[in-house]
C-alpha positions in Angstrom: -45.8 113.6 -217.7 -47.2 110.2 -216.6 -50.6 108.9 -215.7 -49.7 108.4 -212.0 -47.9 112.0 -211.7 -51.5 114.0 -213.6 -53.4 112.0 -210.9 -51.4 113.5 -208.4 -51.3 117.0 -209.6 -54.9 117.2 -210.1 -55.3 115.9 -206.5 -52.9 118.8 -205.2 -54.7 121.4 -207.7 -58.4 120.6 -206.4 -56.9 121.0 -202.3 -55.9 124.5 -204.0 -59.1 125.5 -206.2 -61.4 124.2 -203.0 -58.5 126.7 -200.3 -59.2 129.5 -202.9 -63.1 128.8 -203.3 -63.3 128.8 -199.6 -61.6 132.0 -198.9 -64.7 134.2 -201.2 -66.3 133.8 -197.6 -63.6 136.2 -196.1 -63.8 138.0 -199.2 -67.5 139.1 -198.7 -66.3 139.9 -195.3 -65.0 143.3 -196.9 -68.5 143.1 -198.3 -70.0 143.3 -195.2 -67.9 146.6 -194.1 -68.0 148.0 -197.6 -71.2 147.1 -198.9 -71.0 149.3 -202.4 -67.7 148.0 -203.0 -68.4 146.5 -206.6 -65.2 144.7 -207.1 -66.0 142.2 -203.6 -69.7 141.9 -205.3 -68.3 140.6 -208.3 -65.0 138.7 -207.1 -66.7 136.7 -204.5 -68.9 134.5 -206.1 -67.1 134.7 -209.5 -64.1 133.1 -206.8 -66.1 130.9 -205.1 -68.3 129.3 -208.1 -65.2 129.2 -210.6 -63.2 127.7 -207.5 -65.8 124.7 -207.2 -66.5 123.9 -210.6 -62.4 123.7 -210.8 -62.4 121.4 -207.9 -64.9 119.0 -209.1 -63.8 119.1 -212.5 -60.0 118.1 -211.3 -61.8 115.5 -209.0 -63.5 114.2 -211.8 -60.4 114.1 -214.0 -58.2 112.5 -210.8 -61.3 109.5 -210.6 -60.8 108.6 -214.0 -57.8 108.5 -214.2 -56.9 106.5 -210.7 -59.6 103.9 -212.4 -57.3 103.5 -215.5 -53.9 103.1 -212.9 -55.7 100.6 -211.0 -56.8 98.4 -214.3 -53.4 98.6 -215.5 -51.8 97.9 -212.1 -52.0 94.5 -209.7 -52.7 94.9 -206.6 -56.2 96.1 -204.2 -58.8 98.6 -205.7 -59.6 101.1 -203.2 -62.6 100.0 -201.5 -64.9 101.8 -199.6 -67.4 104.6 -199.5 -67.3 107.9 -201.6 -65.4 111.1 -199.0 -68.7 112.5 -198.3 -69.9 109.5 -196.3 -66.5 108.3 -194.6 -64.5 110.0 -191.7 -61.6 109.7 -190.3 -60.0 107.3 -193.2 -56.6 109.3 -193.0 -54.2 110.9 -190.8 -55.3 114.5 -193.1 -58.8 113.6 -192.9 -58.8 112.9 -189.5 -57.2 116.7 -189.2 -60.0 117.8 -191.6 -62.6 116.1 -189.5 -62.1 117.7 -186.5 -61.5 120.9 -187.5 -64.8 120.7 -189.3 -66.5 119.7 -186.7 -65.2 121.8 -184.4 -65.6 124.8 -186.6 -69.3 123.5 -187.0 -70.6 123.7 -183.7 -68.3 127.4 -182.4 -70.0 129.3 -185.6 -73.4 127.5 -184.4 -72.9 128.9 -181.3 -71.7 132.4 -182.3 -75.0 132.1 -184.7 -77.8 130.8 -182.2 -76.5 133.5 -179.4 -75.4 136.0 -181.6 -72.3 136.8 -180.0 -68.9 137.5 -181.2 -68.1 140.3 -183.1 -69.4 139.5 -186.7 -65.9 138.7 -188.7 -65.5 135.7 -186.2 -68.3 134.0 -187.9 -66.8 134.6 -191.3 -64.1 133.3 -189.9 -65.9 130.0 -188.7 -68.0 129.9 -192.2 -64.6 130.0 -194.2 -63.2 127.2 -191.6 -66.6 124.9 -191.8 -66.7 125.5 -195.4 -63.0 124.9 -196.0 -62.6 121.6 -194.0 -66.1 120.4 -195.5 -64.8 120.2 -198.3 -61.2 119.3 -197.7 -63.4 116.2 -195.7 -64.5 115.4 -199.2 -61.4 115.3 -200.7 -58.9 113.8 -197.9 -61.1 111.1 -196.8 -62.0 110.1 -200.8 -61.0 107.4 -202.4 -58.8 109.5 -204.8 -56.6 110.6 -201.9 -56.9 106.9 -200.3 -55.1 105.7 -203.3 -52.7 108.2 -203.8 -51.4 107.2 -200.0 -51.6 103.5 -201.5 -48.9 104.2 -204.6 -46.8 106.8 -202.0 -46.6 103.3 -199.7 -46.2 100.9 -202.9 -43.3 103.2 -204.3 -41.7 102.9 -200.6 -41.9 99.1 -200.5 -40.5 99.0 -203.9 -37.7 101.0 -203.7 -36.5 99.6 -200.5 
């Protein structure tokens, strides 16, 4: 397997590990109705803190290596601020972003007037969690770049 082929695996693998952290929110929902239930005690945050460590460890790997394509490679480095501090830099990032903020402000509202019957704010945690960090990730400049060699590989093969 290639460089540019790892790079995109790990990309696809940390959108999984951060879908799979996310969803130990809904997981302490059974929590919530089943509060002796050892197994959702122990699962949970075992998923959620093994998910995130995964993630970052597969973004970390996916930096690297996009740094070593783009010093072998001409063309543009990927310019530009980390994914945390830019919105709306991709058509999936712009989905992200909206979602997220979206998600945001219902659960805020759910939370301030404490209405809605509680799952629905599990619901909105997973959501504002999940598309937090899917912000991260899909308006990075890992992802920017992977849309970069997808529109490079286009161009050359036509």
């Amino acid at each position: 397997m290639n460089l540019i082929s790892r790079y995109i695996l790990g990309l696809r693998a940390s959108v999984i590990c951060s879908v799979l952290s996310s969803s130990a929110v809904l997981i302490s929902l059974a929590g919530v109705y089943r509060p002796n239930n050892f197994a959702v005690k122990i699962l949970a945050p075992l998923l959620f803190w093994g998910g995130l460590i995964a993630e970052q460890i597969l973004i970390w790997k996916s930096n690297k290596s996009r740094k070593v394509i783009e010093s072998s490679q001409k063309g543009r480095k990927i310019q530009g601020l980390p994914g945390i501090f830019s919105f709306f830099k991709t058509k999936a990032g712009f989905a992200a972003d909206v979602i997220f903020i979206f998600s945001a402000l219902i659960y805020l509202v759910l939370a301030v007037c404490n209405t809605g019957v509680k799952y629905a704010q599990y619901i909105f945690i997973f959501l504002t969690v999940l598309t937090f960090r899917l912000h991260c990730i899909l308006n990075g400049k890992n992802f920017r770049y992977k849309n970069n060699l997808a529109k490079r590989k286009v161009l050359n093969d036509v």
